[in-house]
C-alpha positions as CSV (number, residue, x, y, z in Angstrom):
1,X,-14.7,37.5,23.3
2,X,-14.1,35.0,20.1
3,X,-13.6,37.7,17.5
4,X,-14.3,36.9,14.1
5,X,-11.8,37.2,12.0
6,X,-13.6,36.9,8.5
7,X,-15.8,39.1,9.5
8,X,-13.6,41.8,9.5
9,X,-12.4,41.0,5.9
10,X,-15.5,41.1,5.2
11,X,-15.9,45.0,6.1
12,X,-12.4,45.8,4.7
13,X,-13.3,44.0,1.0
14,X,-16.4,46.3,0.6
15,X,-14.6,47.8,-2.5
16,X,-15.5,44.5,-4.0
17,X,-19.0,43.5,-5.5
18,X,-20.4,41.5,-3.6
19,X,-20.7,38.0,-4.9
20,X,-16.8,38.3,-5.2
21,X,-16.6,38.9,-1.8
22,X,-18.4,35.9,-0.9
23,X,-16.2,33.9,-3.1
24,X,-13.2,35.4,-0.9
25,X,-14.8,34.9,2.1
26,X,-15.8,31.2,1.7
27,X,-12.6,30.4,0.7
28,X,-10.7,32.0,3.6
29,X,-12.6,30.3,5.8
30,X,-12.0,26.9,4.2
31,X,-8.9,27.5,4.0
32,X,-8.8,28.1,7.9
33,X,-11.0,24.8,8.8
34,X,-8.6,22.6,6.8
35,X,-5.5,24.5,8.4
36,X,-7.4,23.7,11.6
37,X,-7.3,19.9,10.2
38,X,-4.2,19.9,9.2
39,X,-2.9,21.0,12.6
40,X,-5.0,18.4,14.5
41,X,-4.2,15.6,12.3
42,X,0.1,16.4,12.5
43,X,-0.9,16.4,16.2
44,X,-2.6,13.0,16.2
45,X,0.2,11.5,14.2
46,X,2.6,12.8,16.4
47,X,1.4,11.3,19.7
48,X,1.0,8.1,17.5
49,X,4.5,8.3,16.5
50,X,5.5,9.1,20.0
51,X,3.6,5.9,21.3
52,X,5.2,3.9,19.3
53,X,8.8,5.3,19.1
54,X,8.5,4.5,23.0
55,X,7.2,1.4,22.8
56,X,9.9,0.4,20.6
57,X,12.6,2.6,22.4
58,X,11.3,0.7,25.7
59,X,11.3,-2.7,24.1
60,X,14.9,-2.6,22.6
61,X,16.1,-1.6,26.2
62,X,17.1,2.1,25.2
63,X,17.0,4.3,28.5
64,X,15.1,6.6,29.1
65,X,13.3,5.3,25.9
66,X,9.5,5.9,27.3
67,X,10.3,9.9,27.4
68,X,12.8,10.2,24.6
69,X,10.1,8.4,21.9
70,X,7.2,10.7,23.3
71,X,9.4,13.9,22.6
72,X,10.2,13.0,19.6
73,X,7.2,11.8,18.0
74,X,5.6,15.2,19.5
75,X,8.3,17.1,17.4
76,X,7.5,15.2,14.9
77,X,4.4,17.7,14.5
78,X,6.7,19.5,12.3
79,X,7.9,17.0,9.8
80,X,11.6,15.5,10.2
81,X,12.0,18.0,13.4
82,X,11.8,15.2,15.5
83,X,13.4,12.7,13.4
84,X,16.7,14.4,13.0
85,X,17.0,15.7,16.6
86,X,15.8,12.1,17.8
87,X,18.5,10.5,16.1
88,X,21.1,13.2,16.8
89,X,20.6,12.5,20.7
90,X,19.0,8.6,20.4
91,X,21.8,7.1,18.5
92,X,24.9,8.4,20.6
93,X,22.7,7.0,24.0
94,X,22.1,3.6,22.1
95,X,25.7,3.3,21.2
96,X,27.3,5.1,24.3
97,X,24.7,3.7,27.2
98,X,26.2,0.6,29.3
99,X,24.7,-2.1,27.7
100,X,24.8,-0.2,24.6
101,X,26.9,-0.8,21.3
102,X,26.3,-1.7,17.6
103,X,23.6,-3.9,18.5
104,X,21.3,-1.5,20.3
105,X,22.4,1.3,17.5
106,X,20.7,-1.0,15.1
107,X,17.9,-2.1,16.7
108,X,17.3,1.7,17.9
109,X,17.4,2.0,14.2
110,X,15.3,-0.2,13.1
111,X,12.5,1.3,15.4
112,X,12.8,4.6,13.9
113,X,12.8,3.3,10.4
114,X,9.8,1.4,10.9
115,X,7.5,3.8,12.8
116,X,8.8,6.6,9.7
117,X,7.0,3.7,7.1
118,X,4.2,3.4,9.1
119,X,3.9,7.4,9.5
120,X,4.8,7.3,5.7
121,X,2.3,5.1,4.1
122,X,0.1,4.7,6.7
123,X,-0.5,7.4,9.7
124,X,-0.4,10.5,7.3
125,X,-2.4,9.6,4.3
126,X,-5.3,8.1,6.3
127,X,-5.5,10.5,8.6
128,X,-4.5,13.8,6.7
129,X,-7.2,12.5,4.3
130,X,-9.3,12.1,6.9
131,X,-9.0,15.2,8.3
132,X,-8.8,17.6,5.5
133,X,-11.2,15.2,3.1
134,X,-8.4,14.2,0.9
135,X,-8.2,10.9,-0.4
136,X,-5.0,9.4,1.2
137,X,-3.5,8.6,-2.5
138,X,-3.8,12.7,-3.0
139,X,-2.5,13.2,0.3
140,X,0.7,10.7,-0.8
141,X,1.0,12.5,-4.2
142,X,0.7,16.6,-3.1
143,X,3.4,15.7,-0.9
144,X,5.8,14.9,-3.5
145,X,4.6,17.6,-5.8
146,X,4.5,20.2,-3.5
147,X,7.9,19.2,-2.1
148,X,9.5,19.1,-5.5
149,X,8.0,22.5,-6.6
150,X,8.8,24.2,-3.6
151,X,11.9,22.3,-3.1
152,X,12.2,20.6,0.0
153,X,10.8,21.1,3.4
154,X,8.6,23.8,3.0
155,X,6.3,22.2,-0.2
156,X,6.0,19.1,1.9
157,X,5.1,21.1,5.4
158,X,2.1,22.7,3.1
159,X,1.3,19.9,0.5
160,X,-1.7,19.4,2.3
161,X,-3.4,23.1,2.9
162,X,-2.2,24.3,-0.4
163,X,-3.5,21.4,-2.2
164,X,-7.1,21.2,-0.1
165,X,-7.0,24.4,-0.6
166,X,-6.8,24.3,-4.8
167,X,-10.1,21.7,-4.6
168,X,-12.1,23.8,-2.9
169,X,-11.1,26.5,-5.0
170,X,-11.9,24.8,-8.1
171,X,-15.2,23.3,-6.7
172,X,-16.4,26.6,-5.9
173,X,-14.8,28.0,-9.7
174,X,-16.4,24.7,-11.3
175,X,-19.9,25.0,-9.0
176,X,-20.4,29.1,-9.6
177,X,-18.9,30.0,-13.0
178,X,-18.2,26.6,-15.3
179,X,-21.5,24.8,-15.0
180,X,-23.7,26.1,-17.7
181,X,-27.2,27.0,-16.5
182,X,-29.8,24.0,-16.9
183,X,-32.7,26.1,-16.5
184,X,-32.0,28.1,-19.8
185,X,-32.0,24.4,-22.0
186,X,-35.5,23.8,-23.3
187,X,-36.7,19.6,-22.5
């Protein structure tokens, strides 16, 4: 049985009035949805990532370069996981493997720098805005505001919740308690 989970908040906020409790309610559960979002959309870009990663991992004659880009863009569903074990065990392969050396180190870099732009400007602010209905500029920007005010890692893992999170929060502040009452204006 799917318990619901709001449902229960409900019945343990009854010390509140009631139209507070709504408030609470409706904004835990879009807080869940665009948690729900934001999960599927890191997931999406991650088997991107991986798709390409391998593609170029394949193409620059890396072994086992079809596998090793698919893990890593999948760890890449939480951000720089991937990146930093992918070059901590890419890199020695490209330089170490037979027909390795300098020139398949760079090239290997050059793959992972490329598919980190396109994950950068591309993959994450179109679909995170997509996903959580953020416009991909905001999506670009609560990154690096959340990642400075929460220094590092953390701010940057939940720019995009906490920050979906404030707009619906103010829309439902602005919507219930800011908007003066039209009805009470004579014509």
């Amino acid at each position: 049985t799917d318990r619901d989970i709001t449902r229960d908040m409900e019945n343990e906020m009854d010390f509140l009035g009631k139209n507070i409790r709504q408030d609470l309610l409706f904004l835990m559960r879009e807080f869940a949805s665009i948690l729900v979002a934001f999960f599927r959309g890191q997931l999406l870009i991650g088997v991107i990532m991986g798709v390409l990663l391998a593609l170029g991992f394949t193409l620059c004659g890396l072994k086992f370069g079809l596998l090793l880009g698919l893990v890593i863009g999948i760890l890449n569903i939480i951000p720089y996981l991937g990146t930093i074990i992918g070059l901590a065990t890419v890199l020695p392969i490209a330089f170490f493997q037979p027909e390795g050396g300098w020139q398949l180190l760079a090239l290997t870099l050059a793959v992972f720098f490329a598919v980190q732009i396109i994950e950068g400007y591309l993959l994450t602010p179109k679909i995170m805005g997509r996903q959580t209905g953020l416009h991909p500029l905001a999506v670009i920007i609560s990154i690096f505001f959340w990642g400075t005010t929460l220094k590092g890692l953390l701010g940057m893992v939940l720019a995009i919740p906490l920050t979906a999170f404030f707009i619906i929060a103010w829309r439902l502040l602005k919507r219930k308690y800011l908007t003066p009452a039209q009805a009470t204006q004579p014509p």
